[in-house]
C-alpha positions as CSV (number, residue, x, y, z in Angstrom):
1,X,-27.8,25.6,-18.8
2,X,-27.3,22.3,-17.8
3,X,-25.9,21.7,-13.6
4,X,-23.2,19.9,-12.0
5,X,-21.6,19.5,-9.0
6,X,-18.5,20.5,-9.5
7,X,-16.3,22.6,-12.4
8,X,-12.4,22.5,-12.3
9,X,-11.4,25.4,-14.6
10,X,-8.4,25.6,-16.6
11,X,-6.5,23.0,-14.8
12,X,-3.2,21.3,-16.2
13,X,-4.8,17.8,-16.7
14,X,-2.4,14.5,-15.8
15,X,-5.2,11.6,-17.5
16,X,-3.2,9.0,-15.4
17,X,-2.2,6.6,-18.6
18,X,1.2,8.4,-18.7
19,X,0.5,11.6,-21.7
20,X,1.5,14.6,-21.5
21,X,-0.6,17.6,-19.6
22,X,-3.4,19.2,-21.6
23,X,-5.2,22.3,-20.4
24,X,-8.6,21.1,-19.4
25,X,-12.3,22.2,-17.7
26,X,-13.9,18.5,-15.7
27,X,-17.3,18.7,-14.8
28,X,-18.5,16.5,-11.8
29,X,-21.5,14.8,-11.5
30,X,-22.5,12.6,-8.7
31,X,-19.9,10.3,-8.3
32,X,-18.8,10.2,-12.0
33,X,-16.9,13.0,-14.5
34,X,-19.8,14.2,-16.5
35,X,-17.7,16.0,-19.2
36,X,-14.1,16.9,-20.4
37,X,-13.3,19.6,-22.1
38,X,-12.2,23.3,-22.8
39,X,-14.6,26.3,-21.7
40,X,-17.1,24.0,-20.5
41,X,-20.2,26.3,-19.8
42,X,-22.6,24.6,-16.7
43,X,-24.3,25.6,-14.0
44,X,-22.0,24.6,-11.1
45,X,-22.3,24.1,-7.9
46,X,-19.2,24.6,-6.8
47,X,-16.4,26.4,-9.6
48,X,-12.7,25.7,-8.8
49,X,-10.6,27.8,-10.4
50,X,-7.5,25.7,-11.3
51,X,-5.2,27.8,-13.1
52,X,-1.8,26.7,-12.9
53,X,-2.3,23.8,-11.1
54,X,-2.5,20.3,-12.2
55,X,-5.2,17.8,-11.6
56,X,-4.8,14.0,-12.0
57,X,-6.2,10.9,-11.1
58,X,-6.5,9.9,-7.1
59,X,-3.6,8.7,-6.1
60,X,-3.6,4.4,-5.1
61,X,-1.7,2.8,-2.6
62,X,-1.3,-0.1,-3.5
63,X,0.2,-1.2,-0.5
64,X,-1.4,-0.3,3.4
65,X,-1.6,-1.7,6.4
66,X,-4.8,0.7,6.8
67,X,-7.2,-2.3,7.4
68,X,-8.6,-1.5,11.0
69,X,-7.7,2.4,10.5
70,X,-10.2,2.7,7.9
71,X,-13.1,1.4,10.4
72,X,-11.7,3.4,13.4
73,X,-10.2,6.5,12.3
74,X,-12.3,6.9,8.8
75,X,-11.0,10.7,8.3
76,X,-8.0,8.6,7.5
77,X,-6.1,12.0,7.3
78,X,-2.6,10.5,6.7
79,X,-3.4,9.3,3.3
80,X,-6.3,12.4,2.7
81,X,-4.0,14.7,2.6
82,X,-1.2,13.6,0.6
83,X,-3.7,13.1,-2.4
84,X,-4.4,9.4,-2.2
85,X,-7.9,8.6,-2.7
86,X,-7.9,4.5,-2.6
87,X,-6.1,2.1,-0.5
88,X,-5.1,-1.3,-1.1
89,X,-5.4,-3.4,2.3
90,X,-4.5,-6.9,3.6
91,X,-1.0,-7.4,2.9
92,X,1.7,-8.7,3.8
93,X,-0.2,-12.2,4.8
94,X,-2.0,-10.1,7.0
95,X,-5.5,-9.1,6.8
96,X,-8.2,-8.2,9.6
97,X,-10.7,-10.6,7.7
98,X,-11.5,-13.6,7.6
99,X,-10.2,-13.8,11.5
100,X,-10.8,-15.6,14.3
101,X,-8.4,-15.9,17.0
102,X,-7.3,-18.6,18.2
103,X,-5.1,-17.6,21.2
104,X,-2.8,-14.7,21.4
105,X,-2.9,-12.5,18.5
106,X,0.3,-13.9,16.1
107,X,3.2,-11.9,14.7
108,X,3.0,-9.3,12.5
109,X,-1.0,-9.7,13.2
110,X,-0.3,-7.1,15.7
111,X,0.3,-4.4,13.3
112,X,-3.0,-3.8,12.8
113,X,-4.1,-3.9,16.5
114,X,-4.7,-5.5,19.7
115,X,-7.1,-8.9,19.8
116,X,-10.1,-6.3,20.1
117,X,-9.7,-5.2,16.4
118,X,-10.3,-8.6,14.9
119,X,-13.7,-8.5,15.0
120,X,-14.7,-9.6,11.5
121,X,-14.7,-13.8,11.3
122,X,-15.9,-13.3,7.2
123,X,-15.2,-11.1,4.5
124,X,-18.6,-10.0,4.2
125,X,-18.4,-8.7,7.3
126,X,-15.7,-6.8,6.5
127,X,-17.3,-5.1,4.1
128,X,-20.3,-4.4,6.0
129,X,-18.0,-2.6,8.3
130,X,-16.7,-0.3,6.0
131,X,-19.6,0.6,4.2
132,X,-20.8,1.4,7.3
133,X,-17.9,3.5,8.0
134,X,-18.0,5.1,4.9
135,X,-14.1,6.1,5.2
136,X,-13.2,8.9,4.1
137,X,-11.0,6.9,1.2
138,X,-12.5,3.9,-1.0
139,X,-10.9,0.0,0.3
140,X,-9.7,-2.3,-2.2
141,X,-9.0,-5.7,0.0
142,X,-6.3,-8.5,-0.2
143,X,-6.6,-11.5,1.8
144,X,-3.7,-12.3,4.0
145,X,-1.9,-15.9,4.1
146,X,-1.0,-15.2,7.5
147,X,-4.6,-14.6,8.8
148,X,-5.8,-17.7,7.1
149,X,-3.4,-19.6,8.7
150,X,-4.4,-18.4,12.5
151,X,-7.9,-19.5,11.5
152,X,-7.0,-23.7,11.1
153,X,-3.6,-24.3,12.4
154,X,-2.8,-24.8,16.2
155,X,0.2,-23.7,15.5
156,X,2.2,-21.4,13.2
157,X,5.8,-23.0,12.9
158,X,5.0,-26.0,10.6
159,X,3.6,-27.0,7.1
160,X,-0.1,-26.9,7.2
161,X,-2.0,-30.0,6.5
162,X,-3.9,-31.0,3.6
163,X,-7.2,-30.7,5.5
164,X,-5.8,-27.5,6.4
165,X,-5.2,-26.1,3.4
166,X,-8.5,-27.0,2.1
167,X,-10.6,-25.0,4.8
168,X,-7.7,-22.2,3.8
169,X,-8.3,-22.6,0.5
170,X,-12.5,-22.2,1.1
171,X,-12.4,-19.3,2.7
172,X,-10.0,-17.6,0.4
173,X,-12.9,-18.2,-2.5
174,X,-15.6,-17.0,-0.3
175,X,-13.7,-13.9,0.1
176,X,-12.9,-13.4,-3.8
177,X,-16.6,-14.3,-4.1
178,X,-17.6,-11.3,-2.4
179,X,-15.2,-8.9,-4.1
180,X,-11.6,-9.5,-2.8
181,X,-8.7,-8.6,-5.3
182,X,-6.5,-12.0,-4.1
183,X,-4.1,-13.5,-1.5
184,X,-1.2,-11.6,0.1
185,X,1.9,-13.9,1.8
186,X,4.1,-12.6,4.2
187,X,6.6,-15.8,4.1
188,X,9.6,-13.6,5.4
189,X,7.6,-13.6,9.5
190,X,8.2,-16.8,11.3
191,X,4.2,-16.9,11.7
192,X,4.5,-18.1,7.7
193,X,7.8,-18.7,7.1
194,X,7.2,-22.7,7.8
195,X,4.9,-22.8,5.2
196,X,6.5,-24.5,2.3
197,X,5.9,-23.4,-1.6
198,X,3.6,-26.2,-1.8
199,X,1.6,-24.7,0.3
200,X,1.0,-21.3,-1.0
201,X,1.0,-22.7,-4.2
202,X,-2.2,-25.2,-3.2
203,X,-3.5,-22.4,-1.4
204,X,-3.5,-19.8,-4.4
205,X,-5.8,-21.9,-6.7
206,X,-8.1,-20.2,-7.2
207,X,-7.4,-16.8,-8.1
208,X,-6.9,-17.2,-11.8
209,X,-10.5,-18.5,-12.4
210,X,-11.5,-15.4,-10.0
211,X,-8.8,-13.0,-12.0
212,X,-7.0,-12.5,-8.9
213,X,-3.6,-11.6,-7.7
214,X,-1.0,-12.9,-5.9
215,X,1.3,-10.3,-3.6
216,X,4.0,-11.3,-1.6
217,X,6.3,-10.0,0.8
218,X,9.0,-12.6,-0.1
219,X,10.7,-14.9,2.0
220,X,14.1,-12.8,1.6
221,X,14.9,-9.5,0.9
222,X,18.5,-10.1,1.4
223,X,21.3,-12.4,0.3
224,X,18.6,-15.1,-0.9
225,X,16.2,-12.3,-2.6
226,X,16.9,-14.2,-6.1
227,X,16.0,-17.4,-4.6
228,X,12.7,-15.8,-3.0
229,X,11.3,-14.1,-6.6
230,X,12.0,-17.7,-8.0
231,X,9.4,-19.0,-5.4
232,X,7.0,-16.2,-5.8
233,X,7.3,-15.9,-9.8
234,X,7.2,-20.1,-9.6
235,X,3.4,-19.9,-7.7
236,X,2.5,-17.2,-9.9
237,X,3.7,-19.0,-13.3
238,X,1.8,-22.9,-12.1
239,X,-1.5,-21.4,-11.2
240,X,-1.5,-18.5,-13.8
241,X,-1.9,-15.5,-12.2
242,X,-0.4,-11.9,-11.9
243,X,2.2,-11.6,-9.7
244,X,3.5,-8.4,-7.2
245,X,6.1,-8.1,-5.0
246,X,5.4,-5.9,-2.5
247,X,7.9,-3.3,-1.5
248,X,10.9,-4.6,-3.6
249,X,14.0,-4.0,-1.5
250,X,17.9,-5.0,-1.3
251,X,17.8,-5.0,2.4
252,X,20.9,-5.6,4.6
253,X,24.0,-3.9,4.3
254,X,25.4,-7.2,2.4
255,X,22.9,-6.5,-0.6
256,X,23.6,-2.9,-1.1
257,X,24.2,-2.8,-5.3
258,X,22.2,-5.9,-6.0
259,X,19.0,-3.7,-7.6
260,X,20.7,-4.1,-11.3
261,X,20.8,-7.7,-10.9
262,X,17.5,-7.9,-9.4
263,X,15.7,-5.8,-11.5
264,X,17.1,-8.0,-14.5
265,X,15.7,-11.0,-12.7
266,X,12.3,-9.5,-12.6
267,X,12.5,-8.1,-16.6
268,X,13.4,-11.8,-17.4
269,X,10.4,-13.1,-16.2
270,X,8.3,-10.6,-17.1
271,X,8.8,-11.9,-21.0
272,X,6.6,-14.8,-20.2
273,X,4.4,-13.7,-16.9
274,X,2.6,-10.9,-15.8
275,X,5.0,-10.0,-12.3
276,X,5.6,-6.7,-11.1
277,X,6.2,-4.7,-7.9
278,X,6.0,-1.7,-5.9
279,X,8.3,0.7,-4.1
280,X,8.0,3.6,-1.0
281,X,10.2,6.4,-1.9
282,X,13.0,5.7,1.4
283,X,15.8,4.0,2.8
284,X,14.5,2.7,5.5
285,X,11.5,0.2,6.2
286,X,9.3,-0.5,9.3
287,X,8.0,-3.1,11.0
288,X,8.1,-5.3,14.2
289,X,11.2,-5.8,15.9
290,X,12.9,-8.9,14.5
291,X,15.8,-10.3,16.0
292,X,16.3,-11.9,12.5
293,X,16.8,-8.0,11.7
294,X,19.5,-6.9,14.3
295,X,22.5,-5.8,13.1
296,X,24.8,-3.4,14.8
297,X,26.1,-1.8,11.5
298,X,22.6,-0.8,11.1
299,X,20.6,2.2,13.0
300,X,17.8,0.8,14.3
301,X,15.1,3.4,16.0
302,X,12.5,1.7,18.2
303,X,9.0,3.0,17.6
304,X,6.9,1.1,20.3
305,X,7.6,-1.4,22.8
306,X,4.8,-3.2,24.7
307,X,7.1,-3.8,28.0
308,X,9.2,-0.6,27.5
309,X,7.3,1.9,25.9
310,X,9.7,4.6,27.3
311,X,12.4,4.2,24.8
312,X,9.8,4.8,22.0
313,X,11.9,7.1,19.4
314,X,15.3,6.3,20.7
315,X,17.9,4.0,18.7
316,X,18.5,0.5,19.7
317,X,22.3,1.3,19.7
318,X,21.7,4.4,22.4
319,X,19.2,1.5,24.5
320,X,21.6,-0.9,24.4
321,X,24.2,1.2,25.9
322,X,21.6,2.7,28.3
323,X,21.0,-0.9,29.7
324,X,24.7,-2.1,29.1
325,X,23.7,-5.0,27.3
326,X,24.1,-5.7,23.7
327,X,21.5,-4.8,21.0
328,X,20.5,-7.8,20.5
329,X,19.8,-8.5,24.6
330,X,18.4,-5.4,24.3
331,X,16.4,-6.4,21.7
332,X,15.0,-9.7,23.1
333,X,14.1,-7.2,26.0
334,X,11.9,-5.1,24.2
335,X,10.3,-7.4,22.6
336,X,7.3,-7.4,21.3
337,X,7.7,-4.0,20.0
338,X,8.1,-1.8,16.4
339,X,11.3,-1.0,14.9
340,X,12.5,1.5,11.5
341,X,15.4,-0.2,10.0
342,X,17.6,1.8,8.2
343,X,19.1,-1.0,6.1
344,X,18.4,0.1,2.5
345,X,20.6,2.2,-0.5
346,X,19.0,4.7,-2.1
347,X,20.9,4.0,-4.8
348,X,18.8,0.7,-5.0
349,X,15.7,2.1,-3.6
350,X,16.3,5.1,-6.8
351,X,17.0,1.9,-9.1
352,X,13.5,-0.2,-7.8
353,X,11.4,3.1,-7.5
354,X,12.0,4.1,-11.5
355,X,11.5,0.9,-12.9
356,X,8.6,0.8,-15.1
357,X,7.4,-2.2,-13.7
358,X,6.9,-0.5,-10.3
359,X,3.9,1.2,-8.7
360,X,3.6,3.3,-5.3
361,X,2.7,1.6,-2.0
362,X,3.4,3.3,1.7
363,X,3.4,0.0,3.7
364,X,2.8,3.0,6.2
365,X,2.1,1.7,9.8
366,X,-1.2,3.7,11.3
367,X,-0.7,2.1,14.7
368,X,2.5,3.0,15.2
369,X,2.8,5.4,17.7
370,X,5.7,6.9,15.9
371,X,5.1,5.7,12.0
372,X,7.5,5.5,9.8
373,X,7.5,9.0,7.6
374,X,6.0,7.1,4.6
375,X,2.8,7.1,6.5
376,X,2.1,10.6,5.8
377,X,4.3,11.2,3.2
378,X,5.1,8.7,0.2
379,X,3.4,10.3,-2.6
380,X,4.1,13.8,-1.9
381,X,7.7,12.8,-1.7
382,X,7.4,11.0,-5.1
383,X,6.6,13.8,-7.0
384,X,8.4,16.5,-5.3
385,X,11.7,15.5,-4.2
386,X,12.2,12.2,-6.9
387,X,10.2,13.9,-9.8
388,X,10.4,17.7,-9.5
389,X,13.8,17.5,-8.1
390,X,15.6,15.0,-8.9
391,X,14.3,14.6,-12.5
392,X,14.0,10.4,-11.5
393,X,10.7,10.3,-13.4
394,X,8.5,12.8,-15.3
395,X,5.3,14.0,-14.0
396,X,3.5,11.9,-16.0
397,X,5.2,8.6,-15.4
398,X,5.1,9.2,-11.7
399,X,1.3,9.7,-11.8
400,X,0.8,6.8,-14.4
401,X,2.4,5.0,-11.7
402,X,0.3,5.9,-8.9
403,X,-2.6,5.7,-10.9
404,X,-3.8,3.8,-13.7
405,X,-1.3,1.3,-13.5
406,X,-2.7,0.2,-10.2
407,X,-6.2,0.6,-10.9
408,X,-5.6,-2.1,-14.2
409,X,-3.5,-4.3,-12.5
410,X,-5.8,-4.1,-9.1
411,X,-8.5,-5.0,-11.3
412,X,-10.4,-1.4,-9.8
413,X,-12.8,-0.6,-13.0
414,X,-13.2,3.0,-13.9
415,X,-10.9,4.0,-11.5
416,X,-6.9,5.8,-11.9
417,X,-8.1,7.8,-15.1
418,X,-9.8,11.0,-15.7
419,X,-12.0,9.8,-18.3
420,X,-15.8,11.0,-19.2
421,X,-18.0,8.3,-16.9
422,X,-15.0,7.0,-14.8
423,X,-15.3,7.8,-11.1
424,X,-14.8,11.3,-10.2
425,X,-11.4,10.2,-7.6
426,X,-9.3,13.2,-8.3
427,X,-6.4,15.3,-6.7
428,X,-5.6,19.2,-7.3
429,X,-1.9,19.8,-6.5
430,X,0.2,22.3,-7.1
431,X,3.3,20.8,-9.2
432,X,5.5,23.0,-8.6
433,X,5.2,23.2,-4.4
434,X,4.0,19.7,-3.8
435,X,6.6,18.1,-1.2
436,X,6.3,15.5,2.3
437,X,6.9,17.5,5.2
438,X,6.9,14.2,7.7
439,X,10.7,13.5,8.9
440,X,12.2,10.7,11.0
441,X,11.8,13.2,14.0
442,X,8.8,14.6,13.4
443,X,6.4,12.2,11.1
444,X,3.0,13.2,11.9
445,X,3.1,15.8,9.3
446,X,0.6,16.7,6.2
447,X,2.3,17.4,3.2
448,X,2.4,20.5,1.4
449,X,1.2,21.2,-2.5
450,X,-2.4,19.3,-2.1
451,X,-5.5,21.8,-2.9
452,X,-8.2,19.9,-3.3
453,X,-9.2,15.9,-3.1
454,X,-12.2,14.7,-4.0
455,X,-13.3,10.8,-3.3
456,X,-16.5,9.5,-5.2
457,X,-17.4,13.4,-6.3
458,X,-17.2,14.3,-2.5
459,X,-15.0,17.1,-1.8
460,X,-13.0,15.7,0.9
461,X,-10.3,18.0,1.8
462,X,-8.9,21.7,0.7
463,X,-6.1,24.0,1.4
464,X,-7.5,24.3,5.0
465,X,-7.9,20.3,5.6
466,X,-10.5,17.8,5.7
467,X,-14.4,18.8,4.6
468,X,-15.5,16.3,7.2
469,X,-17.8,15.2,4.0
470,X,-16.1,11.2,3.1
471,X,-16.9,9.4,0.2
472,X,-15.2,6.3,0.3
473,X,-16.6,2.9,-0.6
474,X,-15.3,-0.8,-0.6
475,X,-14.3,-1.4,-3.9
476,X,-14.9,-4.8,-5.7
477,X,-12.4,-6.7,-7.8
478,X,-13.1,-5.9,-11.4
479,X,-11.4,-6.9,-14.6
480,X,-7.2,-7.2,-14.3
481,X,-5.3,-5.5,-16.8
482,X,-2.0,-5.8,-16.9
483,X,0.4,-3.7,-19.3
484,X,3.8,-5.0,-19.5
């Protein structure tokens, strides 16, 4: 009898491209999915037993802040254990290659550490540190706009020069040349906000002949957010090349009820270009604490603050008061710091988060000291409370979503499908108990309903937590594919 590594029995098989479940036996080989089939006879290994549970693709997040995490914390737990099995890093303009400081470490750099974190000046030494970290998850990387800038400008509050541009523009293709999956902006921070279209646009060259992708978190999210997908969907349509709006919002109080008219702004365009976007399953974002961002109808909870860090968990309202000051003294006072903003419907967020153009990021913050929920907790929540639940999407469509949809449109080959000789990345849940556990109050919490992960064929975590065995790789851009 012929061996394998591993035998799932019986298990309610998700494929990832959207079908309906089929009762299935996988065999693992390796890294790869030797066979599919029913009654598969081999000489395992390992036998799960899968009855009644249902196995799909590895969940991808398409959208993490996980760059330094990956290298320093490589159980990387948070996402582990909620199923997800490849993260997509560098966005948001910010990436923690190619870096070199400068001076003091710029504006939302800081998310992903102190100065002592940017410690790779290349890409290629980037990827020698994670395959040397072998993380317990497999890195797709993006290159940030924001990070490129901090390399040749003195300063971040202007246009950057033609010369400029050009050493931008180099290293942006040395990175695709060693296996990056495009350019990220972050144009709504004030460390890129200066930069003007025709800058991004010169800069972005040359990802269509590489078969990149362009990701942006837009100028606006707010009143303007029409204005801001014309500039993104404008570079993506003059240098031909995919474009995806990362974490699609109508943020501000002002915007609530604007998803409809968004959303037909983005079908529009997606007659004639390949645009898309993605979505975390909550009301609330995170990030630093922008004054930009202060609004007393809004509730506001600081989550760090490098002069105060005291106040970490409390509102900015209740530290206003505290201090008798206003919020937005109060604000300037905490400063530099981290903030949730509760500033979104979840009538629009439901809207944005159904859409079939839209995939599943996190944008979870592993620095945070107190993260945002979706750190631990997107996907979970995803198919529990909007899928189970709610009835928001089927099953299938939530794990097309999280699956082979980003794998094609990532350009990640033989990944998000459970497919003889694709890459055994696979999650066991139960479908029926699957649910985030990670609150507001109390974030740092695994999810419930996850049996078994396994990352490159490794068995990576089980019912009682991680194996301690990690399989992850750095994962080179491939082929695009992109399914309207």
């Amino acid at each position: 009898m012929e061996r394998c590594d591993a035998l799932i029995r019986n298990a309610s098989l998700l494929d990832g491209t959207g079908a309906d479940p089929e009762l299935l036996d996988v065999a693992i080989s390796g890294d790869r999915i030797l066979e599919i089939g029913r009654s598969l006879a081999y000489d395992a290994i390992r036998t799960v037993e899968a009855e009644g549970l249902t196995l799909s693709p590895g969940f991808i997040d398409v959208h993490t802040h996980d760059d330094t995490s990956v290298l320093l914390a490589p159980a990387m737990l948070p996402k582990l254990s909620q199923g997800v099995t490849t993260v997509i890093v560098g966005n948001c303009g910010i990436s923690a290659s190619p870096v070199r400081l400068r001076g003091e470490l710029p504006d939302p750099m800081n998310l992903l550490g102190d100065s002592e974190v940017f410690r790779y000046p290349t890409f290629a030494d980037y990827v020698t540190a994670v395959d040397r970290a072998r993380p317990s998850v497999n890195v797709g990387a993006l290159i940030g706009h924001t990070s490129l800038r901090n390399n040749h400008m003195d300063r971040l509050d202007r246009v950057a020069t033609d010369d400029e541009i050009a050493g931008m523009r180099a290293q942006l293709q040395e990175a695709l040349d060693g296996g990056a999956l495009g350019l990220s902006s972050g144009l709504a921070y004030l460390s890129a906000y200066s930069a003007s279209t025709e800058e991004v646009l010169a800069l972005a060259r040359p990802l269509a002949a590489a078969g990149a992708v362009y990701t942006t978190h837009m100028r606006s999210e707010t009143e303007t957010i029409l204005d801001a997908m014309n500039e993104a969907f404008a570079i993506g349509r003059e240098n031909r090349v995919p474009v995806i709006v990362s974490h699609l919002k109508c943020a501000g109080i002002v915007n609530w009820g604007r998803s409809g008219e968004v959303l037909e702004a983005l079908e529009a365009v997606r007659e004639t270009q390949e645009v898309g976007c993605d979505c975390y399953p909550y009301a609330a974002g995170s990030s630093t604490l922008d004054l930009r961002q202060v609004d007393e109808r809004v509730e506001i909870t600081i989550t760090w603050s490098t002069h105060h860090p005291e106040v970490a968990g409390q509102s900015l309202a209740a530290i206003a008061v505290g201090w008798d000051v206003s919020q937005m003294d109060a604000a300037r006072r905490l400063q530099p710091a981290g903030a949730i903003y509760h500033s979104i419907s979840e009538a629009d967020m439901r809207k944005i988060l159904s859409h079939p153009a839209t995939m599943i990021g996190s944008d979870g913050l592993p620095n945070d000291p107190r993260p945002h929920p979706r750190l631990w907790g997107t996907f979970p929540r995803v198919l529990g409370r909007y899928s189970r639940e709610e009835k928001l999407l089927t099953l299938p469509d939530a794990i097309h979503k999280m699956t082979q949809m980003a794998a094609q449109r990532f350009g990640l080959a033989e990944r998000g499908v459970i497919r003889e000789g694709s890459f055994a990345d696979l999650v066991l849940f139960d479908a029926e108990r699957i649910i985030d556990l990670a609150t507001f109050a109390d974030p740092v919490q695994a999810s419930a309903g996850i049996s078994d992960v396994w990352v490159n064929g490794v068995l990576s975590y089980t019912t009682q937590g991680a194996t301690g065995d990690r399989g992850g790789r750095f994962l080179a851009r491939g082929k695009t594919e992109w399914i309207q």
